[in-house]
Backbone atoms as SQL, in Angstrom:
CREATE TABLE atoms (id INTEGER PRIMARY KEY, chain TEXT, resi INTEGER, resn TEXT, atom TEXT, x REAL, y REAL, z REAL);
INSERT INTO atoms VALUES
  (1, 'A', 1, 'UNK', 'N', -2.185, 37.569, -11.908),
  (2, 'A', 1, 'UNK', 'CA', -2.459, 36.367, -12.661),
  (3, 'A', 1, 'UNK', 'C', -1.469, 35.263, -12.308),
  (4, 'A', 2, 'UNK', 'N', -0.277, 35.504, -11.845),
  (5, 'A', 2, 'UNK', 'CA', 0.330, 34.688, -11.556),
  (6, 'A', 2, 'UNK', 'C', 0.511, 33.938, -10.071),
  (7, 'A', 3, 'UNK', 'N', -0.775, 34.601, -9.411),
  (8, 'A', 3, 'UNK', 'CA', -0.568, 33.954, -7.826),
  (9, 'A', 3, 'UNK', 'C', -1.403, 32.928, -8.442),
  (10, 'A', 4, 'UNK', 'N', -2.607, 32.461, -9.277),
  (11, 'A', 4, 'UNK', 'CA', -3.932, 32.091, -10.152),
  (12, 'A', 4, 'UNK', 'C', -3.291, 30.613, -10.134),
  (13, 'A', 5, 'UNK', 'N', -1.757, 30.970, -11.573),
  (14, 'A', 5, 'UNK', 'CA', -1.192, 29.707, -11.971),
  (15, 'A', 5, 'UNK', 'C', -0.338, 29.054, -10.816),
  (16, 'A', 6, 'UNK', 'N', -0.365, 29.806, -9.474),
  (17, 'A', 6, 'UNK', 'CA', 1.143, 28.807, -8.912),
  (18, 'A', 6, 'UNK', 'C', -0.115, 27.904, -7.670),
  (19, 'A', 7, 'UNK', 'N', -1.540, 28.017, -7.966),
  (20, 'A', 7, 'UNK', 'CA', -2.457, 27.780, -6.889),
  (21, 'A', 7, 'UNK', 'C', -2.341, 26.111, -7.081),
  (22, 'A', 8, 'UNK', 'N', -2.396, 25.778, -7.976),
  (23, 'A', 8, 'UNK', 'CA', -2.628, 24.608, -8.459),
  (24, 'A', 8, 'UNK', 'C', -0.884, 23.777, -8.249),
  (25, 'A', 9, 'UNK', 'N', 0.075, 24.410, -8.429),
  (26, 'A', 9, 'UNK', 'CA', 0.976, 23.765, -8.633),
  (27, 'A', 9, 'UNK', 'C', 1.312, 24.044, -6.686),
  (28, 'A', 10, 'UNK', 'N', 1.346, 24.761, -6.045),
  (29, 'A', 10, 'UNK', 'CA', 1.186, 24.149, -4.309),
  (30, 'A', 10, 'UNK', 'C', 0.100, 23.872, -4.070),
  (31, 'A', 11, 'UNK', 'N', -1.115, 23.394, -4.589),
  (32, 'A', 11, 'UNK', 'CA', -2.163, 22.259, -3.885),
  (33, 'A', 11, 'UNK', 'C', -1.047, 21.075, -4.368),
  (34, 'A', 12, 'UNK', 'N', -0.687, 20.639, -5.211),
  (35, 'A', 12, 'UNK', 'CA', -0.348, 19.552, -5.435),
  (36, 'A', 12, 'UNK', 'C', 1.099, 18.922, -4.601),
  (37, 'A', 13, 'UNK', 'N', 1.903, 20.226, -4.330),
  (38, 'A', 13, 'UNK', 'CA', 2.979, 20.309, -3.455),
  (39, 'A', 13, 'UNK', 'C', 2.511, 19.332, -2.146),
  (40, 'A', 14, 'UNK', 'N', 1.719, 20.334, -1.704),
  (41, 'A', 14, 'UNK', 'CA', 0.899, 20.209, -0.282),
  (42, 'A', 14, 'UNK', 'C', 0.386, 18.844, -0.434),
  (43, 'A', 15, 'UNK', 'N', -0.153, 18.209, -1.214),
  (44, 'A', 15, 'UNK', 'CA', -0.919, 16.920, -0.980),
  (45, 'A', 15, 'UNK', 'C', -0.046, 16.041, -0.930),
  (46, 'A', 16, 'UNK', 'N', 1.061, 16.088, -2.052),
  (47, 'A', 16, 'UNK', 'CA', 2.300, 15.112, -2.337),
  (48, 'A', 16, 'UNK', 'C', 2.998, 15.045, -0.933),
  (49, 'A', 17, 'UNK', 'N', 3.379, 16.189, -0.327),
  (50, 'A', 17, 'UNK', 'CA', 3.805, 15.783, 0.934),
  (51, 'A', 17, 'UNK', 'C', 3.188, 15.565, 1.946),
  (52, 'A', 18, 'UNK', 'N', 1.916, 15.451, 2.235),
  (53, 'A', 18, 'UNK', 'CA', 1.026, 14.875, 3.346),
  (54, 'A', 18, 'UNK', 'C', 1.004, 13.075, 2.965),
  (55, 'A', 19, 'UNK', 'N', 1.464, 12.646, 1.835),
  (56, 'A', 19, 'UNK', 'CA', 1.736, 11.301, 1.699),
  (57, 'A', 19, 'UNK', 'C', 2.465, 10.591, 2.864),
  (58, 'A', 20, 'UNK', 'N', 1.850, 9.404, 3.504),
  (59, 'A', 20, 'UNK', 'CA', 3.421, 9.681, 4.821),
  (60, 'A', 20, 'UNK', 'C', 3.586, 7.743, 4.208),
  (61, 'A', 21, 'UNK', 'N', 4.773, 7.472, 4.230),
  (62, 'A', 21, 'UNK', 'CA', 5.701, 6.229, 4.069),
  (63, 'A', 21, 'UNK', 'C', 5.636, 5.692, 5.310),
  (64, 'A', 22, 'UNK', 'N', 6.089, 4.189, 5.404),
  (65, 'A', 22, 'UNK', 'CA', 6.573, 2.916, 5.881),
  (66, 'A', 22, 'UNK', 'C', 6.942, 3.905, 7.259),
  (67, 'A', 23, 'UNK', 'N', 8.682, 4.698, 6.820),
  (68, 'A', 23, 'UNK', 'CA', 9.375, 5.097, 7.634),
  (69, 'A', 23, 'UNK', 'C', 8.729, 6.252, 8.381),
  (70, 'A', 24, 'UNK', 'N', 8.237, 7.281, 7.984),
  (71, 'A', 24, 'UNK', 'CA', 7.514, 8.084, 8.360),
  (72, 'A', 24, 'UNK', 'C', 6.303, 7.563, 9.697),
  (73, 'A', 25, 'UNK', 'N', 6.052, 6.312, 9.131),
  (74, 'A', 25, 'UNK', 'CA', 4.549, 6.029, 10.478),
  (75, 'A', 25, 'UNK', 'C', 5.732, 5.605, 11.555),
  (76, 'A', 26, 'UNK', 'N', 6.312, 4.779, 10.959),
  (77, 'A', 26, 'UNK', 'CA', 7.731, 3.909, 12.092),
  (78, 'A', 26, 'UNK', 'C', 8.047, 5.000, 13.039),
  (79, 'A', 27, 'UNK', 'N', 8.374, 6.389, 12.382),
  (80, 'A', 27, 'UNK', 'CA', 8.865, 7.490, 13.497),
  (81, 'A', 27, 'UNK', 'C', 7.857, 7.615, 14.655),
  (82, 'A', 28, 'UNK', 'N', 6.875, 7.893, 14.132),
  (83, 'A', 28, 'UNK', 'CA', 6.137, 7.942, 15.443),
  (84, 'A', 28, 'UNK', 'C', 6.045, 7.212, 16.963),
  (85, 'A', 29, 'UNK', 'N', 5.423, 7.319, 17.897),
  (86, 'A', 29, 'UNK', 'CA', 5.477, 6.272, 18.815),
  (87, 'A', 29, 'UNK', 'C', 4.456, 5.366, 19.186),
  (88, 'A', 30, 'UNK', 'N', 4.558, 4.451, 19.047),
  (89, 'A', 30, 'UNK', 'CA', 4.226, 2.872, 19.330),
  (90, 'A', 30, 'UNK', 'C', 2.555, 2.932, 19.694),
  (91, 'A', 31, 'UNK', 'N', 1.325, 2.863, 18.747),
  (92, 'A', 31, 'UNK', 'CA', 0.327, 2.806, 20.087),
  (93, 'A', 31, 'UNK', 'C', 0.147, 1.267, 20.485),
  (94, 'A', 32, 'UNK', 'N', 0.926, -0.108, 19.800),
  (95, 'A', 32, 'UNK', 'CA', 1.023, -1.332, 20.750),
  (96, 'A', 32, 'UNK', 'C', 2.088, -1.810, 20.698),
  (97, 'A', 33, 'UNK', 'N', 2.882, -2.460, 21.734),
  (98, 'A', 33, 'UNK', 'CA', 3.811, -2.863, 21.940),
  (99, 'A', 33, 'UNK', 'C', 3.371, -4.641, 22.196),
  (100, 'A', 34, 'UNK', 'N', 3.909, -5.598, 22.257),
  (101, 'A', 34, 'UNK', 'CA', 3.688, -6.895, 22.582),
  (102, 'A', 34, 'UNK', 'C', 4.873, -7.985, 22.496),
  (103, 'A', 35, 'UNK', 'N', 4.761, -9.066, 23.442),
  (104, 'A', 35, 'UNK', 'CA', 5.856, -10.107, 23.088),
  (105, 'A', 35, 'UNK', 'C', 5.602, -11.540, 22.792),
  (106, 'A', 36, 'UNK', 'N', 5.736, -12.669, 22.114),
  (107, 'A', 36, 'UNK', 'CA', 4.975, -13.335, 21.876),
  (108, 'A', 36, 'UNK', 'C', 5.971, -14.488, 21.732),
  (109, 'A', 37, 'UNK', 'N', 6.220, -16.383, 21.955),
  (110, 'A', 37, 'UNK', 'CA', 6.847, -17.320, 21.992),
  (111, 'A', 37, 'UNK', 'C', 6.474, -17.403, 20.166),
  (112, 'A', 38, 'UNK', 'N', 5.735, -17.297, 19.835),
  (113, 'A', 38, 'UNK', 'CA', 5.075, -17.320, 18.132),
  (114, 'A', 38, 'UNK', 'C', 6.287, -16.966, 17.462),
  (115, 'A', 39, 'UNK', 'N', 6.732, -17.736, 16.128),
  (116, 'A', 39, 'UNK', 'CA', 7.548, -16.778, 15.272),
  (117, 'A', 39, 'UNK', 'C', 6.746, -16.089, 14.389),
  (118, 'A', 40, 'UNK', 'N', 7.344, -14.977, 14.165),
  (119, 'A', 40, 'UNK', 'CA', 7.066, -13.972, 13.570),
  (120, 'A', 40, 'UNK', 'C', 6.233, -14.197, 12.728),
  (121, 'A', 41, 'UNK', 'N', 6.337, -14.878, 11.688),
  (122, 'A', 41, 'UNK', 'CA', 5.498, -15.159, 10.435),
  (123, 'A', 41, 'UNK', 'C', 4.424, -15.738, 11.074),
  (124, 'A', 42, 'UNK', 'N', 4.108, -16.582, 11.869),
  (125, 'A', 42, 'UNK', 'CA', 2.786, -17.033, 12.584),
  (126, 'A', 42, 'UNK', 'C', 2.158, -16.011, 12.717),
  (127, 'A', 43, 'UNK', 'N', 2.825, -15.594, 13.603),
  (128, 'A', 43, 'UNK', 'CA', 2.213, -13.893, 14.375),
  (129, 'A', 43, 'UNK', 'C', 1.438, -13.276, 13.442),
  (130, 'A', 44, 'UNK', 'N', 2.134, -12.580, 12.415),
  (131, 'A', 44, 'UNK', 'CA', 1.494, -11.829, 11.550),
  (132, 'A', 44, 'UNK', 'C', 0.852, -12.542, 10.596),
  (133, 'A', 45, 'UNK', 'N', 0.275, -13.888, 10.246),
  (134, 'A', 45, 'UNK', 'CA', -0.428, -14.729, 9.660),
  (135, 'A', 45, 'UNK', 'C', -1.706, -14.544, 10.835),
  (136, 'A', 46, 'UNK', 'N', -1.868, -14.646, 12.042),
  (137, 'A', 46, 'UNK', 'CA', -3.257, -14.922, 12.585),
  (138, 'A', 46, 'UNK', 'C', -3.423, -12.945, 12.381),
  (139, 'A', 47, 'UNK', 'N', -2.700, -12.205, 12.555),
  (140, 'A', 47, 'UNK', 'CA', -3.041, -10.858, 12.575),
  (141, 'A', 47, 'UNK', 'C', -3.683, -10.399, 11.015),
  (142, 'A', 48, 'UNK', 'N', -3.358, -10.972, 10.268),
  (143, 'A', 48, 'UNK', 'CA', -3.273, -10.604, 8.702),
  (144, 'A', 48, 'UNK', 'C', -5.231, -11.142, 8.569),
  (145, 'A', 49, 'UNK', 'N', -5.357, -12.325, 9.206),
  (146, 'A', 49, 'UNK', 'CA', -6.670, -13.337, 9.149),
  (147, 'A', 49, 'UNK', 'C', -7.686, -12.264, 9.883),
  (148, 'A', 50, 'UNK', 'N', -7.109, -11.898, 11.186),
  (149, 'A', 50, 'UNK', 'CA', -8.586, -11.338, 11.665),
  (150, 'A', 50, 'UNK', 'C', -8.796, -9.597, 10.725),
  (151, 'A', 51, 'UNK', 'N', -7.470, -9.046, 10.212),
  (152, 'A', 51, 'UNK', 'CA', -7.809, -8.072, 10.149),
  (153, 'A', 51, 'UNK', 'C', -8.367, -8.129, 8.537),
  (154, 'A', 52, 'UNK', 'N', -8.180, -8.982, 7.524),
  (155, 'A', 52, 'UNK', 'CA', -8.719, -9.477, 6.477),
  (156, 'A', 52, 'UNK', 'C', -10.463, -9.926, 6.889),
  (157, 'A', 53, 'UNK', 'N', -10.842, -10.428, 8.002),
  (158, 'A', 53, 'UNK', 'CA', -11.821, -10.534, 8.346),
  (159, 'A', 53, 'UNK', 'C', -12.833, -8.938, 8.969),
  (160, 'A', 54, 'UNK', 'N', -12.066, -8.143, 9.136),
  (161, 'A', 54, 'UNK', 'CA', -12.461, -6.918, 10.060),
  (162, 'A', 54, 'UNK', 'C', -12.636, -6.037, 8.111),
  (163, 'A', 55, 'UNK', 'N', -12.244, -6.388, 7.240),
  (164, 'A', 55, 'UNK', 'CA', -12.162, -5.784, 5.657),
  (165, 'A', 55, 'UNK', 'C', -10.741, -5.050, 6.095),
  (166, 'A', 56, 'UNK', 'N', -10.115, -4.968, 6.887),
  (167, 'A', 56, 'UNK', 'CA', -8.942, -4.318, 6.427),
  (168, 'A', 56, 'UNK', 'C', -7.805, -4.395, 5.593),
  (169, 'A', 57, 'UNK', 'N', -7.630, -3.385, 4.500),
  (170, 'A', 57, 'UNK', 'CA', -6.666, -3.217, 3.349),
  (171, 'A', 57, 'UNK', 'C', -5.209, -3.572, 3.452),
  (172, 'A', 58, 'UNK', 'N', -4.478, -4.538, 3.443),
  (173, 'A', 58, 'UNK', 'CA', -3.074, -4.054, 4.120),
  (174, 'A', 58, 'UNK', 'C', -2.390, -5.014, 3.023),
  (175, 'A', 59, 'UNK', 'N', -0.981, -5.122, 3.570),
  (176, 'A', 59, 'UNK', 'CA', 0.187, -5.560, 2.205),
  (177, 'A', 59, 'UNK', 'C', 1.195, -5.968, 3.335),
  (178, 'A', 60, 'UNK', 'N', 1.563, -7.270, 2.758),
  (179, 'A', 60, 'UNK', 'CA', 2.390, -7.836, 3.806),
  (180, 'A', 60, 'UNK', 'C', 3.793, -8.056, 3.343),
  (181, 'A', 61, 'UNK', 'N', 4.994, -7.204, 4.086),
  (182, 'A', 61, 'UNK', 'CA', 6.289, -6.957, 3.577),
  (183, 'A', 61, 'UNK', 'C', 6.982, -7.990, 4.587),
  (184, 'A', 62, 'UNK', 'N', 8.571, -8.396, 3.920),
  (185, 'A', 62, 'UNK', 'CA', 9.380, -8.686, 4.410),
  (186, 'A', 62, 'UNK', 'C', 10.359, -8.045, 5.245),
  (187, 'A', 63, 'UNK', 'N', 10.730, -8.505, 6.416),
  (188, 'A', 63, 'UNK', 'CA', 11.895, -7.725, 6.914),
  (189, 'A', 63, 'UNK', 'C', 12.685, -8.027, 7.087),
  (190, 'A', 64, 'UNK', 'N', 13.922, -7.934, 8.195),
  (191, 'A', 64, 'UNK', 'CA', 14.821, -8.553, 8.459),
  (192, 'A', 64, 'UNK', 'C', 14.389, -8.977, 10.007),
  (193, 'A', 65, 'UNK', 'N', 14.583, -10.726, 10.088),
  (194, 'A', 65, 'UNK', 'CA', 14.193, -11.210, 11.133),
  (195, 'A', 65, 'UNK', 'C', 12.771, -11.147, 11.706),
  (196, 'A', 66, 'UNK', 'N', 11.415, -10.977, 10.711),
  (197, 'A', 66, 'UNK', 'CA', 10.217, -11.274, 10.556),
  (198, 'A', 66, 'UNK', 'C', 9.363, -10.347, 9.073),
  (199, 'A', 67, 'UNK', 'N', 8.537, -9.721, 9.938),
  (200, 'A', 67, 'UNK', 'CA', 7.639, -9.292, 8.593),
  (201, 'A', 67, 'UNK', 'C', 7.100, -7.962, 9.089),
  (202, 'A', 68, 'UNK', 'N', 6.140, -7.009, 8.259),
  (203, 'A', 68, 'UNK', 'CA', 5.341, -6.253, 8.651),
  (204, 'A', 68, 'UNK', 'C', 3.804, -6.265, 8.054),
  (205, 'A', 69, 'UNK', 'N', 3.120, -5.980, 8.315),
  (206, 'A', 69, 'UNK', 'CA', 1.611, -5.535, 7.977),
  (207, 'A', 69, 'UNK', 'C', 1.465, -4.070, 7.440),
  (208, 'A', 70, 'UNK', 'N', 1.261, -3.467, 6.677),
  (209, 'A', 70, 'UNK', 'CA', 1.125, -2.100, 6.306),
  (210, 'A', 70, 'UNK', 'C', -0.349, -1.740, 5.773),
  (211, 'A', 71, 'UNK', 'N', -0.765, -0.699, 6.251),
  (212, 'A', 71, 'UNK', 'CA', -2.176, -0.267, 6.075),
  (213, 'A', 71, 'UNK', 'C', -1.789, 0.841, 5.447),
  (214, 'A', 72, 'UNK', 'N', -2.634, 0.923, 4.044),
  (215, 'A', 72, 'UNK', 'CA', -2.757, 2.077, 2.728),
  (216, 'A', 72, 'UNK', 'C', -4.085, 2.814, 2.997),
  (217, 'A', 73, 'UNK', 'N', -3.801, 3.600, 3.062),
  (218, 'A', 73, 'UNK', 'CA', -4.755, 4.998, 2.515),
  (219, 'A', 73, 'UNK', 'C', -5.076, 5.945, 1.307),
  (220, 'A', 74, 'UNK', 'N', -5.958, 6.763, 1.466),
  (221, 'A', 74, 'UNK', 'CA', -6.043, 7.671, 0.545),
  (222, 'A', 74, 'UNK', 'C', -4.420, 8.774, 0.143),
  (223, 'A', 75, 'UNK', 'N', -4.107, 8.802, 1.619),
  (224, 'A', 75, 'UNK', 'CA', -2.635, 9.844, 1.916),
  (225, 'A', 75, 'UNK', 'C', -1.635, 8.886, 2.202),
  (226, 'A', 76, 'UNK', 'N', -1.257, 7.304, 1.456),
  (227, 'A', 76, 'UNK', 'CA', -0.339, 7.199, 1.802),
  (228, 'A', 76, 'UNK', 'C', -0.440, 6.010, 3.099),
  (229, 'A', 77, 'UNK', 'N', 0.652, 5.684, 3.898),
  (230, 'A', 77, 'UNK', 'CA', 0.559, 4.417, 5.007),
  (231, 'A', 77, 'UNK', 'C', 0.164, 5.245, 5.842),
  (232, 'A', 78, 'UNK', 'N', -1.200, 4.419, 6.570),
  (233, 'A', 78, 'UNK', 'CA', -2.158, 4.963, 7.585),
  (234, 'A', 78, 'UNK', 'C', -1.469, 4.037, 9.190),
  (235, 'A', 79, 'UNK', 'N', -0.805, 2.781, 8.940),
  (236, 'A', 79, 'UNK', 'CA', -0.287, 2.278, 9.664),
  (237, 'A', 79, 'UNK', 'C', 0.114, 0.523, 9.523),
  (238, 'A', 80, 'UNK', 'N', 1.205, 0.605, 10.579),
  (239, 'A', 80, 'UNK', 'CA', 2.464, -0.476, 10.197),
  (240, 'A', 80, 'UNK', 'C', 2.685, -1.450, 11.409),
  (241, 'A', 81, 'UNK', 'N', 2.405, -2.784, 11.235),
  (242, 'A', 81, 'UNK', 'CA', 2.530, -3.356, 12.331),
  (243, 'A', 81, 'UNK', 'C', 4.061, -4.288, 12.386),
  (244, 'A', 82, 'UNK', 'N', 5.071, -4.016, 12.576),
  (245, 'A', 82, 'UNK', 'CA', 6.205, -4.665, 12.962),
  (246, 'A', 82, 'UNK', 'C', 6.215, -5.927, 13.733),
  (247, 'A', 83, 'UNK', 'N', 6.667, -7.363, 13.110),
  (248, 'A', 83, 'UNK', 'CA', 7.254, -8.167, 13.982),
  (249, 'A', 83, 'UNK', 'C', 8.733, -8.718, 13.767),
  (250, 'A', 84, 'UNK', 'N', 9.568, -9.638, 14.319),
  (251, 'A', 84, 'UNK', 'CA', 10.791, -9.595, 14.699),
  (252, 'A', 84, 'UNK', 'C', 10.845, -10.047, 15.538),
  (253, 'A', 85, 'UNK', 'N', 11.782, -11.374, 15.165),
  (254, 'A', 85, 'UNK', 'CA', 12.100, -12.522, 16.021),
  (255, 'A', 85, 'UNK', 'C', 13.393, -12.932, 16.159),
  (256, 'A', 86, 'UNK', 'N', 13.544, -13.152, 17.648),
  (257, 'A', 86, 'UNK', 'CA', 15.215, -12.985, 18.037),
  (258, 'A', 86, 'UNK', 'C', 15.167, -13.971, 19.331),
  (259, 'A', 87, 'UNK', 'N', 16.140, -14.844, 18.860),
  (260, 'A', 87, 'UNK', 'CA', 16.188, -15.591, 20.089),
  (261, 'A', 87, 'UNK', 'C', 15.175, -16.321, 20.585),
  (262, 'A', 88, 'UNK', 'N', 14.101, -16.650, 19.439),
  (263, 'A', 88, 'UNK', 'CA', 13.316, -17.331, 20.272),
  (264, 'A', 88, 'UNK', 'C', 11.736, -16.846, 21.077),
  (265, 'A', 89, 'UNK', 'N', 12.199, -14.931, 20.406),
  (266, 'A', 89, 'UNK', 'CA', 10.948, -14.054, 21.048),
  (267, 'A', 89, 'UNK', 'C', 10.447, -13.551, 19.944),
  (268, 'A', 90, 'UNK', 'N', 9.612, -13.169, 20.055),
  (269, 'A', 90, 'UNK', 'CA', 8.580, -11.909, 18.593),
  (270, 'A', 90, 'UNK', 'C', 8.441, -10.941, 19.316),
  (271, 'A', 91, 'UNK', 'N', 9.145, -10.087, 18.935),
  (272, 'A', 91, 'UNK', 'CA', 8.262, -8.721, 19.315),
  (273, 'A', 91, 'UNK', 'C', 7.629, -8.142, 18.304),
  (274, 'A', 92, 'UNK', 'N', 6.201, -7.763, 18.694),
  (275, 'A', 92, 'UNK', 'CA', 5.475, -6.817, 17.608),
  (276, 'A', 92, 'UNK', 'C', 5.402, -5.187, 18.107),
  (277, 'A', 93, 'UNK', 'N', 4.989, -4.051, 17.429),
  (278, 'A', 93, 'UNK', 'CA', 4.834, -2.899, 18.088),
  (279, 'A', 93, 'UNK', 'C', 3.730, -2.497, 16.490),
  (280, 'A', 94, 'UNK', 'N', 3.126, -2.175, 16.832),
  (281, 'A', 94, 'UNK', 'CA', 1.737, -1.035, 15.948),
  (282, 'A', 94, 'UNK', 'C', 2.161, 0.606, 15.947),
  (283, 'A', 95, 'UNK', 'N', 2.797, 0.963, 14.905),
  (284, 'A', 95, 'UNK', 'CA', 2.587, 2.185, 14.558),
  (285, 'A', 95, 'UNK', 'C', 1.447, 2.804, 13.483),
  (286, 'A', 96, 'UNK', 'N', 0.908, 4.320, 14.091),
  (287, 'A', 96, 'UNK', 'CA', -0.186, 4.360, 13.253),
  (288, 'A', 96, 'UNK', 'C', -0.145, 5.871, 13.342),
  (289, 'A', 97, 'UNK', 'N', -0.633, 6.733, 12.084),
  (290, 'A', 97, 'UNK', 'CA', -1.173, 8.003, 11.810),
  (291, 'A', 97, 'UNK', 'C', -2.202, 8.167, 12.389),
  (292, 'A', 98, 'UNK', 'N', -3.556, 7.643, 12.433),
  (293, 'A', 98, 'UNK', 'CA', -4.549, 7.614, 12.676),
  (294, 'A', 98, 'UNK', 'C', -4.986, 7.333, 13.711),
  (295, 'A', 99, 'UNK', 'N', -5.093, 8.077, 15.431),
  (296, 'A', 99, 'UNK', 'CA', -5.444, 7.391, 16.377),
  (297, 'A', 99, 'UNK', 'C', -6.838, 6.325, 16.718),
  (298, 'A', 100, 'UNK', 'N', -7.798, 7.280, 15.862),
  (299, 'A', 100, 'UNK', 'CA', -9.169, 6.302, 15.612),
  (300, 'A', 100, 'UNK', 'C', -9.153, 5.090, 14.858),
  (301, 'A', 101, 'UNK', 'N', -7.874, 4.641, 14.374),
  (302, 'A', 101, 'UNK', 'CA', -7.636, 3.425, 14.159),
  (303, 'A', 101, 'UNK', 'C', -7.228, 1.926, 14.483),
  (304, 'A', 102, 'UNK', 'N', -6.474, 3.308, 15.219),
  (305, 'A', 102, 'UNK', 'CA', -5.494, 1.992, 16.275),
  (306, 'A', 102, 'UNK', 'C', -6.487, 1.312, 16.971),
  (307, 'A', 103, 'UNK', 'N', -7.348, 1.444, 18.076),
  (308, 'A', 103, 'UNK', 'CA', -8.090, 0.404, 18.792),
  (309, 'A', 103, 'UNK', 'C', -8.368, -0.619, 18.219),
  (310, 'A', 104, 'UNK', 'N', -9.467, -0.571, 16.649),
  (311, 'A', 104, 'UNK', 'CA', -9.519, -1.935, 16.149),
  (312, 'A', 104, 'UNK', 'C', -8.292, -2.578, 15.826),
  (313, 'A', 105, 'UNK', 'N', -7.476, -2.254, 15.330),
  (314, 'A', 105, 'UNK', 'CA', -5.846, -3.034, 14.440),
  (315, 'A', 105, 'UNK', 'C', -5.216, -3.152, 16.197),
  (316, 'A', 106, 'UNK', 'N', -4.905, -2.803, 17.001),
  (317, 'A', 106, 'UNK', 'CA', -4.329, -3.104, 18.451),
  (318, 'A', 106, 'UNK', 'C', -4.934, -4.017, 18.587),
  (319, 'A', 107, 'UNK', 'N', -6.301, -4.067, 18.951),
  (320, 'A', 107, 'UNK', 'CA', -6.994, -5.413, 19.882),
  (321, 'A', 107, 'UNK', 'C', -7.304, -7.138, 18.584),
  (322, 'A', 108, 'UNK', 'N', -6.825, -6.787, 17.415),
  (323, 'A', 108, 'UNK', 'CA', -6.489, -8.292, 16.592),
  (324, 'A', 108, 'UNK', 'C', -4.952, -8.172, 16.828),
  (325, 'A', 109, 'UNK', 'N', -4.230, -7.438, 16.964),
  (326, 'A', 109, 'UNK', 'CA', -2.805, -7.866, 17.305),
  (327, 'A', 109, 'UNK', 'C', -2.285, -8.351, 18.603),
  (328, 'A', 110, 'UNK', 'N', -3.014, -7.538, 19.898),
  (329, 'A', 110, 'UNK', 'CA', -2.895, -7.722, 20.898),
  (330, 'A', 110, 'UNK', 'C', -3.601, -9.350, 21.245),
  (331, 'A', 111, 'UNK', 'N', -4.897, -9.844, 20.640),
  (332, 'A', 111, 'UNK', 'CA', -5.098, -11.679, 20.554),
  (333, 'A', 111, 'UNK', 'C', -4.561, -12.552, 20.306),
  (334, 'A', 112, 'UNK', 'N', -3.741, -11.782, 18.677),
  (335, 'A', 112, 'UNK', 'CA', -2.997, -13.022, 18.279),
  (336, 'A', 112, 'UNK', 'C', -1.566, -13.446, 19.225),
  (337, 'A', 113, 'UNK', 'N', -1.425, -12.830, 20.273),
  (338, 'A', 113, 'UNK', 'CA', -0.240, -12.941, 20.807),
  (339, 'A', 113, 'UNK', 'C', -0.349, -13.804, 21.549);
């Protein structure tokens, strides 16, 4: 009876940690990289437009030395688009959980550049 009661309390284990964070997608590696004369906040203003146009869900954070784009899911950030401006450059890079995602969110980031 007691394997019964602990079923419920690790489904919930298990789901809570398939949640993945900001930092968590960041670990991963890059599926776009880009460089752009745009400052940052431009950047992610025409990216924010097409992907608001495409219905995509996202939340737009502050960083240090530009901004990010973050895409929510059912489990948590599905993916994070980084920009950051230095000197005069933007770099953006697209991290994502979801490889069947990335193509659409890559090719409005990869335009606005």
């Amino acid at each position: 009876m007691k394997v019964l009661s602990a079923l419920p309390l690790a489904a919930a284990v298990l789901m809570l940690s398939a949640c993945a964070s900001v930092q968590d997608v960041n670990k991963s590696e890059p599926v776009f990289y880009g460089s752009t004369a745009r400052p940052a906040q431009e950047y992610l203003s025409c990216v924010a437009s097409a992907w608001k146009g495409q219905g995509v869900d996202f939340k737009q954070n502050e960083i240090k030395n530009g901004g990010e784009l973050v895409v929510e899911g059912t489990l948590g950030v599905e993916a994070v688009l980084s920009a950051t401006t230095w000197r005069g450059k933007t770099d953006a890079k697209l991290n994502t959980r979801r490889p069947s995602r990335a193509v659409t969110l890559s090719d409005s980031a990869n335009l606005c550049l």
